[in-house]
N, CA, C and O atoms as a CHARMM CRD file, in Angstrom:
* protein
*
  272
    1    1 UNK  N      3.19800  -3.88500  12.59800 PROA 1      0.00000
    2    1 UNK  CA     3.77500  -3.93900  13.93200 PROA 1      0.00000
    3    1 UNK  C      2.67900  -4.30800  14.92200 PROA 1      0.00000
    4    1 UNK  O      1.51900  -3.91200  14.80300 PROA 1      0.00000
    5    2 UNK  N      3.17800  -5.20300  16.04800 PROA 2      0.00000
    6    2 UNK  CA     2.17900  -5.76500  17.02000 PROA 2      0.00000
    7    2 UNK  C      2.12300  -4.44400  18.14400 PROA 2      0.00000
    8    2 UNK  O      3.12900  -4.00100  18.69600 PROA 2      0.00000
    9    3 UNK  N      0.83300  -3.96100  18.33900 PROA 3      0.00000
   10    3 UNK  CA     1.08800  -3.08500  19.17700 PROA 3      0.00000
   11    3 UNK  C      0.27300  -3.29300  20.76500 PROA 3      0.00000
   12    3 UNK  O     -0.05900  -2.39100  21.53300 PROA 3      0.00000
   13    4 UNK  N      0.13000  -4.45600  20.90400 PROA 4      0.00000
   14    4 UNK  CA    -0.43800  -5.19600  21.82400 PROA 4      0.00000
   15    4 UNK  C      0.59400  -5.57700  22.81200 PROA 4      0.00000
   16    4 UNK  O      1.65600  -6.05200  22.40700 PROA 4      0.00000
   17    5 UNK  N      0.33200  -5.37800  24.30000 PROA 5      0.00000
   18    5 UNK  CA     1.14600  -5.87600  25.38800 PROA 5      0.00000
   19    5 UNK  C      1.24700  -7.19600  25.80600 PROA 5      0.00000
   20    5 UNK  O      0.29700  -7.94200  25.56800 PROA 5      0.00000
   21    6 UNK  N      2.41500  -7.70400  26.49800 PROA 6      0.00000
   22    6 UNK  CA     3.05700  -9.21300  27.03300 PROA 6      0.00000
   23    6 UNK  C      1.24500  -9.13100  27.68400 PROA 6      0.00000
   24    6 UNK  O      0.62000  -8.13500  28.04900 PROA 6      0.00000
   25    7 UNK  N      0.71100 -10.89000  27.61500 PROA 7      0.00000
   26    7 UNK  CA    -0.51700 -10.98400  28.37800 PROA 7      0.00000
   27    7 UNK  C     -1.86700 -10.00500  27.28800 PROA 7      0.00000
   28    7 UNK  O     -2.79400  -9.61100  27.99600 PROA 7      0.00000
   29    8 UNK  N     -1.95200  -9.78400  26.39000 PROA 8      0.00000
   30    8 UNK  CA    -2.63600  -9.43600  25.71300 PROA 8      0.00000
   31    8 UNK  C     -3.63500 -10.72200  25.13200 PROA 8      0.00000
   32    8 UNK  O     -3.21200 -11.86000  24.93100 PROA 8      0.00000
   33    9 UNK  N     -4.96300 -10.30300  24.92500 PROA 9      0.00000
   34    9 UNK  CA    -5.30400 -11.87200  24.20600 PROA 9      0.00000
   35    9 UNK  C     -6.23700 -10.90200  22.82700 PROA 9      0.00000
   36    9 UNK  O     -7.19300 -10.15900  23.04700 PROA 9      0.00000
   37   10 UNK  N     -5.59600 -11.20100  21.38500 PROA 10     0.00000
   38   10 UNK  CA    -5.56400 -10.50000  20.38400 PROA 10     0.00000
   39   10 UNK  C     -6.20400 -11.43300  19.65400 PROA 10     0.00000
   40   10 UNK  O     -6.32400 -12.56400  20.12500 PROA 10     0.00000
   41   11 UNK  N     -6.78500 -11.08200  18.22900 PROA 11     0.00000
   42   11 UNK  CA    -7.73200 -11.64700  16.95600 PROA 11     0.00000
   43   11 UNK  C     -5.96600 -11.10100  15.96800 PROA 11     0.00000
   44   11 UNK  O     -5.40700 -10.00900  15.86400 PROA 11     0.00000
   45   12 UNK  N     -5.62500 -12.48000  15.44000 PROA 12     0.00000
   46   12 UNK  CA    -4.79400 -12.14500  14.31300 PROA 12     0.00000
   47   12 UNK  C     -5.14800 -12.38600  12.86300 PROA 12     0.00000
   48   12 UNK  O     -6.35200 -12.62300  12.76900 PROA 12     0.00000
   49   13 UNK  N     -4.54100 -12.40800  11.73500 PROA 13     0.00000
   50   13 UNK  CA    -5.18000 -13.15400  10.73000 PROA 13     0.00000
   51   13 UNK  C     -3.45800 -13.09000  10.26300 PROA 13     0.00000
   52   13 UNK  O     -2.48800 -12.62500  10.86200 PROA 13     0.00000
   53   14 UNK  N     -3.58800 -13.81100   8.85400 PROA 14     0.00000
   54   14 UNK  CA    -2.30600 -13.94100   7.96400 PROA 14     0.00000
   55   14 UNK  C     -2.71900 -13.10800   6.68200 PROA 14     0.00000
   56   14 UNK  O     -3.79600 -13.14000   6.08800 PROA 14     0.00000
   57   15 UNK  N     -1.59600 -12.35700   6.40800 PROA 15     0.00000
   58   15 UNK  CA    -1.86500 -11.11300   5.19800 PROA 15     0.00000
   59   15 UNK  C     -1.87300 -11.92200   3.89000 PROA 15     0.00000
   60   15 UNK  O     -2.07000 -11.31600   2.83700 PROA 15     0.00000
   61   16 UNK  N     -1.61200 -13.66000   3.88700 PROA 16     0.00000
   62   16 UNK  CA    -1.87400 -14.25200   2.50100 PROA 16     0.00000
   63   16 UNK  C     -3.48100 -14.89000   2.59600 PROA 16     0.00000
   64   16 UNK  O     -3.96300 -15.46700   1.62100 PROA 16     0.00000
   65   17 UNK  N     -4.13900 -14.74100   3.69900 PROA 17     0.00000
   66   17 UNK  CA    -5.35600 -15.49400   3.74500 PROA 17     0.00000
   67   17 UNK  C     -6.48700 -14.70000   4.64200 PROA 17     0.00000
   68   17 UNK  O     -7.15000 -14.98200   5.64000 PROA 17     0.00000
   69   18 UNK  N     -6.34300 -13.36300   3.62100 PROA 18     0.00000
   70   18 UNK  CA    -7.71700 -12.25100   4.09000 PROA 18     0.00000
   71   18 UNK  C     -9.11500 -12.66500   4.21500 PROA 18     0.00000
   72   18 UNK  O     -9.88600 -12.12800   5.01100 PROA 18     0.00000
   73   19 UNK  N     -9.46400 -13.68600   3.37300 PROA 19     0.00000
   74   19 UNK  CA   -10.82300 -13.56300   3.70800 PROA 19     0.00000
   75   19 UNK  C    -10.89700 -15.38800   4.71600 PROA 19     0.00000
   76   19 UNK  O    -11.91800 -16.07600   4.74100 PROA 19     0.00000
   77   20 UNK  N     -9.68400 -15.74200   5.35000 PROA 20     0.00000
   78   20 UNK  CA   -10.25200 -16.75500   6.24400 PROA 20     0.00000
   79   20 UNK  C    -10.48800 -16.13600   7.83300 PROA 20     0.00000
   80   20 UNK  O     -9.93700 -15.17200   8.36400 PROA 20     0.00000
   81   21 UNK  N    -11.28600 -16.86000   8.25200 PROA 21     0.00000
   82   21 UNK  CA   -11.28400 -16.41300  10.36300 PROA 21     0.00000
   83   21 UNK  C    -10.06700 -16.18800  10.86200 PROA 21     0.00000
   84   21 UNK  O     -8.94500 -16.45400  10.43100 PROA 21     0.00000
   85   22 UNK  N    -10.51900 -15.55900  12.01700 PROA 22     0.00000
   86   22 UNK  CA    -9.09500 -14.89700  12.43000 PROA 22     0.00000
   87   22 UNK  C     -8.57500 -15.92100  13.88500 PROA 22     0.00000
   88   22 UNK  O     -9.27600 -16.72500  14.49800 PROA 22     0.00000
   89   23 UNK  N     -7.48400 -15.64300  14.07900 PROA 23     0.00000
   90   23 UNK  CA    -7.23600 -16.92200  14.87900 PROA 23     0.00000
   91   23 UNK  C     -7.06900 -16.03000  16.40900 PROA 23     0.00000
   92   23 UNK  O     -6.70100 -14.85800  16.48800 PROA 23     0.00000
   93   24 UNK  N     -7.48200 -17.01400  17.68100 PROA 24     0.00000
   94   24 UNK  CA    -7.64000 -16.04500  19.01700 PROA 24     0.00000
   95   24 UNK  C     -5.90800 -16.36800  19.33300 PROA 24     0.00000
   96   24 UNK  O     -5.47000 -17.40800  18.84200 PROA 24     0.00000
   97   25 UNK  N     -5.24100 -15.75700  19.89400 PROA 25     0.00000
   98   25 UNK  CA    -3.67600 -15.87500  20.38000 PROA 25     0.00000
   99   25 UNK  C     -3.58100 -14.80000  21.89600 PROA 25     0.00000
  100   25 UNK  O     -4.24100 -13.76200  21.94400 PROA 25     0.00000
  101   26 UNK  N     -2.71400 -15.22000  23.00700 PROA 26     0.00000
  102   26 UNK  CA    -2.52000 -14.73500  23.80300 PROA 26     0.00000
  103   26 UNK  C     -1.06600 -13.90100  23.77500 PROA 26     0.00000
  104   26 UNK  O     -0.16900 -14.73400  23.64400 PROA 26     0.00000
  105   27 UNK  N     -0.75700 -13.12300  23.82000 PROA 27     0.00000
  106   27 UNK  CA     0.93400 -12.90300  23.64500 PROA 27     0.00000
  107   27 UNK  C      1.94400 -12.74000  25.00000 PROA 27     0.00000
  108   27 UNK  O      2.04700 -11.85100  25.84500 PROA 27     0.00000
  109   28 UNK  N      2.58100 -13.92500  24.80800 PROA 28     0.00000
  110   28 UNK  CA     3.51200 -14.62600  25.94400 PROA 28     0.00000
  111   28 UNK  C      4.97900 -13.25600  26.12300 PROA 28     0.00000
  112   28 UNK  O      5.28800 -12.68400  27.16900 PROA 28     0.00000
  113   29 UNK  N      5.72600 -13.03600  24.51400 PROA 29     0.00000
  114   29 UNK  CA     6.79400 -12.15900  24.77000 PROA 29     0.00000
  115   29 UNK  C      6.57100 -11.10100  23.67700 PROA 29     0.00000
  116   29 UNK  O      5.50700 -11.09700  23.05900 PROA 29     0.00000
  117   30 UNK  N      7.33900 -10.38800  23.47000 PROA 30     0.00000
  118   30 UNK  CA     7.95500  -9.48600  22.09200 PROA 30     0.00000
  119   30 UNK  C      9.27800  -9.31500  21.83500 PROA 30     0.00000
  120   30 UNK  O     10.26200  -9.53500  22.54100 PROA 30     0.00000
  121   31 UNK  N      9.14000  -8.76700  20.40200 PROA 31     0.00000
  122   31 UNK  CA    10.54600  -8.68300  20.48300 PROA 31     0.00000
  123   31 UNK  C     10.19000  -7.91000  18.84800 PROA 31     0.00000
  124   31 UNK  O      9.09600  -7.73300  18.31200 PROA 31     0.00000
  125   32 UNK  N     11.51400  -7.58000  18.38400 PROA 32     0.00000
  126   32 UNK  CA    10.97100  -6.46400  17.32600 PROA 32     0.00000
  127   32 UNK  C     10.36500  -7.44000  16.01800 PROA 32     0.00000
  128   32 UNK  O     10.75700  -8.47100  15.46900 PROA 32     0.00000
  129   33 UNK  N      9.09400  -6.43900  15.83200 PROA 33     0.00000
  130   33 UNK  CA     8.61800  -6.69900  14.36200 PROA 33     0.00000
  131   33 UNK  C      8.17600  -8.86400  14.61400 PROA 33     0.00000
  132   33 UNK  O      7.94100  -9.70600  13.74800 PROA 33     0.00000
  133   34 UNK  N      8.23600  -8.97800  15.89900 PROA 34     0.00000
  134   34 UNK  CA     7.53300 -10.57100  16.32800 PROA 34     0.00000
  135   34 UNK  C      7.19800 -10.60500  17.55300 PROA 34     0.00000
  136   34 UNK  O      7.93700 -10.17800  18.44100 PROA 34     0.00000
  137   35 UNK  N      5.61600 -11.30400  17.84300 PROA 35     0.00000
  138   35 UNK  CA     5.87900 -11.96600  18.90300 PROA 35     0.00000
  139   35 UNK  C      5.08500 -13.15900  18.93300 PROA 35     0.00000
  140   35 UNK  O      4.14600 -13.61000  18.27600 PROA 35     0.00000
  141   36 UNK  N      6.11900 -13.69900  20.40600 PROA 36     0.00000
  142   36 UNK  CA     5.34300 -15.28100  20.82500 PROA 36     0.00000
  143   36 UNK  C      4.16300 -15.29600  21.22000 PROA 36     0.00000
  144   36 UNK  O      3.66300 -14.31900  21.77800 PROA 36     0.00000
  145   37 UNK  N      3.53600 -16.37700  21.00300 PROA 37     0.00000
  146   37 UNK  CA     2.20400 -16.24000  20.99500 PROA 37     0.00000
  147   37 UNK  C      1.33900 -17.61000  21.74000 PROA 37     0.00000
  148   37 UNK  O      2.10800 -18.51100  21.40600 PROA 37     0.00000
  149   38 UNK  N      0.57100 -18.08800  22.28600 PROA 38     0.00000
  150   38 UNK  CA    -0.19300 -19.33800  22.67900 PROA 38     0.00000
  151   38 UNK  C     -1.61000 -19.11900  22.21100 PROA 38     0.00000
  152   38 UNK  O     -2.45000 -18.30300  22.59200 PROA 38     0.00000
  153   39 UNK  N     -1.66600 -20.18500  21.16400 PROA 39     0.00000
  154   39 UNK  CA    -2.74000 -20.08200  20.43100 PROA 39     0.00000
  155   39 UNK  C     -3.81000 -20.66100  21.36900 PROA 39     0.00000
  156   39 UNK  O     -3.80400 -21.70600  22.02100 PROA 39     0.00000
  157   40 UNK  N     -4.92900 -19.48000  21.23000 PROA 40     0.00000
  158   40 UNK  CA    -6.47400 -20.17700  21.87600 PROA 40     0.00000
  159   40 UNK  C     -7.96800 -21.15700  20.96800 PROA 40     0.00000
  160   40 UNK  O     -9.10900 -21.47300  21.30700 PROA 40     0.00000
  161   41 UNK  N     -7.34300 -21.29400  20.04300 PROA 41     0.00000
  162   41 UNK  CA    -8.34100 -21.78300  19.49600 PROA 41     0.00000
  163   41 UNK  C     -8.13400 -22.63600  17.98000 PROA 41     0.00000
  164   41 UNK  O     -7.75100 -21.87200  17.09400 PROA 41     0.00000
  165   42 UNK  N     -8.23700 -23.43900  17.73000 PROA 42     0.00000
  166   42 UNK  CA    -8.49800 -24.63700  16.55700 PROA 42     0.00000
  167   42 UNK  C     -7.90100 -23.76500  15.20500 PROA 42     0.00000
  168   42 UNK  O     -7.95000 -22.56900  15.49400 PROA 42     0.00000
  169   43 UNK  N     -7.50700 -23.91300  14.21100 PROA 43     0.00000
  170   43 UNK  CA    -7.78200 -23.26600  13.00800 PROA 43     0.00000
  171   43 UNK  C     -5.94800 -23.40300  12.16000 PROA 43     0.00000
  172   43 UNK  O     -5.22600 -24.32300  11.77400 PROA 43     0.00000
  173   44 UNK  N     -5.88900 -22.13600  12.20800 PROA 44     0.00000
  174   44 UNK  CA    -4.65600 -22.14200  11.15800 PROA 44     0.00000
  175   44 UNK  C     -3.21200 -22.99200  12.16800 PROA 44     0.00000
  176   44 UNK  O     -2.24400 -23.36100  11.50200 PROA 44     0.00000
  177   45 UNK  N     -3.19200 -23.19000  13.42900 PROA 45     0.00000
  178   45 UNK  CA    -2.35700 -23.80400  14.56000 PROA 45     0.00000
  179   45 UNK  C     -3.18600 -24.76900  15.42100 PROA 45     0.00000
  180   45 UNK  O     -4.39200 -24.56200  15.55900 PROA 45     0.00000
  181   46 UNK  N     -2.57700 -25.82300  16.00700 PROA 46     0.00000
  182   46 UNK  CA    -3.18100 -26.58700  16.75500 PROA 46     0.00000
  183   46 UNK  C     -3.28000 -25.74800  18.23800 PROA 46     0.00000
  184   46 UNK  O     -2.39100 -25.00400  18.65300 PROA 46     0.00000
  185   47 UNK  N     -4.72900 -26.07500  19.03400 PROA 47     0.00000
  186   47 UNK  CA    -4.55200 -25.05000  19.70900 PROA 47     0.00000
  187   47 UNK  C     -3.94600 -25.84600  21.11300 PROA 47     0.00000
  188   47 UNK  O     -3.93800 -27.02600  21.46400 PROA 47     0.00000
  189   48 UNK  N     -3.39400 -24.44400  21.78400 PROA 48     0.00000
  190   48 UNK  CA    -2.45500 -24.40300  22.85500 PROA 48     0.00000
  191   48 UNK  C     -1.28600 -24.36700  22.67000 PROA 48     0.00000
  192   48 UNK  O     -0.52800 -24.15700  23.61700 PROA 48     0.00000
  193   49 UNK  N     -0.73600 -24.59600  21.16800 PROA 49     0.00000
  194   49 UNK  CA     1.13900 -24.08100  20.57700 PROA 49     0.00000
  195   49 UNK  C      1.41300 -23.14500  20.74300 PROA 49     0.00000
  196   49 UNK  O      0.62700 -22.20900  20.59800 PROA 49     0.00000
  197   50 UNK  N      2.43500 -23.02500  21.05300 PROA 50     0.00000
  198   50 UNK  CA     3.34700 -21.83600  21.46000 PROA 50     0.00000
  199   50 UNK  C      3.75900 -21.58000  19.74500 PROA 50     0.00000
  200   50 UNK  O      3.77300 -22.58600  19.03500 PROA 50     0.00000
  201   51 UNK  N      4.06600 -20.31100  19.15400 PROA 51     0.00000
  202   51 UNK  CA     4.79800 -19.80000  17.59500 PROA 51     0.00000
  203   51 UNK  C      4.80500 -18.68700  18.05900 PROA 51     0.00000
  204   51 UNK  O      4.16300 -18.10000  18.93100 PROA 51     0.00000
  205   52 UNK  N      5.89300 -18.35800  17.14000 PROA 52     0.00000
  206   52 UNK  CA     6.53600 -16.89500  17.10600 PROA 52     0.00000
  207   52 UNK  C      5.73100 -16.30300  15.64100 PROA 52     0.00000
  208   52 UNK  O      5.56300 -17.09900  14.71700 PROA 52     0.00000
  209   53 UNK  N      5.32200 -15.05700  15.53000 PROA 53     0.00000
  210   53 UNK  CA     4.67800 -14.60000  14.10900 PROA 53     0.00000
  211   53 UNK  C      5.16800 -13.17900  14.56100 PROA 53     0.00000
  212   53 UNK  O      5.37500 -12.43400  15.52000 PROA 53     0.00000
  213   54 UNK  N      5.22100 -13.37700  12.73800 PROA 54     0.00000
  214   54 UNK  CA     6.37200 -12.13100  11.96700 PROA 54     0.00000
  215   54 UNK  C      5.10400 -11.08600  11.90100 PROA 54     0.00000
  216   54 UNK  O      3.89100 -11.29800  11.88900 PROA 54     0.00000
  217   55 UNK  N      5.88100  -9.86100  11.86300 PROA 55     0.00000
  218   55 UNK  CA     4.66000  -9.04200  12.15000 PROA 55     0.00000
  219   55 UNK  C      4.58500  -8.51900   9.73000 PROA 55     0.00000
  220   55 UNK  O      3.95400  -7.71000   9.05000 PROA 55     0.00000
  221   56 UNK  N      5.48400  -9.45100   9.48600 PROA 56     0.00000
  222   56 UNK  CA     5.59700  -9.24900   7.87300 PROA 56     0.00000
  223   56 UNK  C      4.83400 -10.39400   7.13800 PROA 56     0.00000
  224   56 UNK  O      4.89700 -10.45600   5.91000 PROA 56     0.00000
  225   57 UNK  N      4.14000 -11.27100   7.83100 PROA 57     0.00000
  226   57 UNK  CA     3.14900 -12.51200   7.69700 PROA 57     0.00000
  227   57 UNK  C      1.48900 -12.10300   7.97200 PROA 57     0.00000
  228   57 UNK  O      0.49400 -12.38600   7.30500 PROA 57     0.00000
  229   58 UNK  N      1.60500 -11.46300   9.00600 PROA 58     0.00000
  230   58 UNK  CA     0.34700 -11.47300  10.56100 PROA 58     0.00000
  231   58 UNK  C      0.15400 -10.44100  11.02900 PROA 58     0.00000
  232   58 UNK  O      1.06500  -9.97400  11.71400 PROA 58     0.00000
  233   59 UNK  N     -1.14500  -9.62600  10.85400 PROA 59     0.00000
  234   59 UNK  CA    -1.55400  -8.71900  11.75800 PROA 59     0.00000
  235   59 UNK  C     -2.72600  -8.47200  12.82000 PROA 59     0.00000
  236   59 UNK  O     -3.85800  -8.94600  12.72100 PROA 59     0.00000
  237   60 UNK  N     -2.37500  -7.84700  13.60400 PROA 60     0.00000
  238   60 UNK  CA    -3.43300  -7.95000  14.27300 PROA 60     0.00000
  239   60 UNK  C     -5.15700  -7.00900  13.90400 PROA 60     0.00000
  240   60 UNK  O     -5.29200  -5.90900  13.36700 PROA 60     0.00000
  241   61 UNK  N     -6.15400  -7.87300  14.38800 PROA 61     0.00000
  242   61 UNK  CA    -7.27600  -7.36300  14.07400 PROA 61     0.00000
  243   61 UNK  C     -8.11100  -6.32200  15.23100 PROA 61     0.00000
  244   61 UNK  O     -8.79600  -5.33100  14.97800 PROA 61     0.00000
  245   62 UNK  N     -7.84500  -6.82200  16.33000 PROA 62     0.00000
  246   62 UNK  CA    -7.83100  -5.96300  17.65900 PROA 62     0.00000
  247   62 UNK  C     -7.96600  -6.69600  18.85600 PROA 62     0.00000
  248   62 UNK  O     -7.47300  -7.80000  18.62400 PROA 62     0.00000
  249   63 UNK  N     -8.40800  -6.65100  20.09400 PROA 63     0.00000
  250   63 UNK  CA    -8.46900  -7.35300  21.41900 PROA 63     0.00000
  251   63 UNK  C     -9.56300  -8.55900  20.98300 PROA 63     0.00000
  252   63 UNK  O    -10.27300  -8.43700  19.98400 PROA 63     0.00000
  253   64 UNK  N     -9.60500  -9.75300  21.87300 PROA 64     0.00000
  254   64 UNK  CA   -10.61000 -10.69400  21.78000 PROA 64     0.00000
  255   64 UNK  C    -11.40400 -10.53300  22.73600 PROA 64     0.00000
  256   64 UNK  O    -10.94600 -10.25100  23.84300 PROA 64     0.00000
  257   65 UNK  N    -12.89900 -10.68700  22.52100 PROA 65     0.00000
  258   65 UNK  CA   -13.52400 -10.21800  23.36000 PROA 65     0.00000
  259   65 UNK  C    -14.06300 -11.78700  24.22200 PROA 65     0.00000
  260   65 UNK  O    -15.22200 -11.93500  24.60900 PROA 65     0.00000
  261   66 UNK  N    -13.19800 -12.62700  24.36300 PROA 66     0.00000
  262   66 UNK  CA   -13.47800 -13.82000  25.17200 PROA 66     0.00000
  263   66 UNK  C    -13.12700 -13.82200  26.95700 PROA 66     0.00000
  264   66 UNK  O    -12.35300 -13.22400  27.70400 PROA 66     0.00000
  265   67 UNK  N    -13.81000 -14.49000  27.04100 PROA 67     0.00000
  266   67 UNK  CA   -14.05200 -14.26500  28.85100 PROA 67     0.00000
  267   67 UNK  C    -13.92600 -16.09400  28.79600 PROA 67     0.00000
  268   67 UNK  O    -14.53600 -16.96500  28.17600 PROA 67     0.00000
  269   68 UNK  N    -12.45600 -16.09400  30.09900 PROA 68     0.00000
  270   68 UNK  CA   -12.45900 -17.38700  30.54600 PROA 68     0.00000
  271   68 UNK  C    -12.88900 -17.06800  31.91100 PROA 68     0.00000
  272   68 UNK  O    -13.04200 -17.96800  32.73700 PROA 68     0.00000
């Protein structure tokens, strides 16, 4: 479960690909057991896409510690 608030900017990863980097995401909405997300950075999504992730795919790793 995402336990991060709308406007959160979170470190996720995917529960099939533990040992790759974790991807930076901002979270736009929620909704149960998903939320939307705007990706910040290059990697498993092109960055700046908007996706929805299942919280049965994707968990979170904790806050990002990036400063715009």
């Amino acid at each position: 479960m995402f336990r991060f608030e709308a406007g959160a900017r979170i470190l996720v990863k995917r529960f099939e690909s533990l040992d790759s980097e974790p991807i930076e995401v901002e979270i736009l909405a929620k909704a149960p057991k998903m939320i939307k997300v705007k990706v910040l950075c290059d990697g498993y999504f092109a960055k700046n896409s908007i996706r929805w992730l299942s919280s049965d795919n994707w968990f979170s790793i904790g806050r990002s510690n990036t400063v715009t």
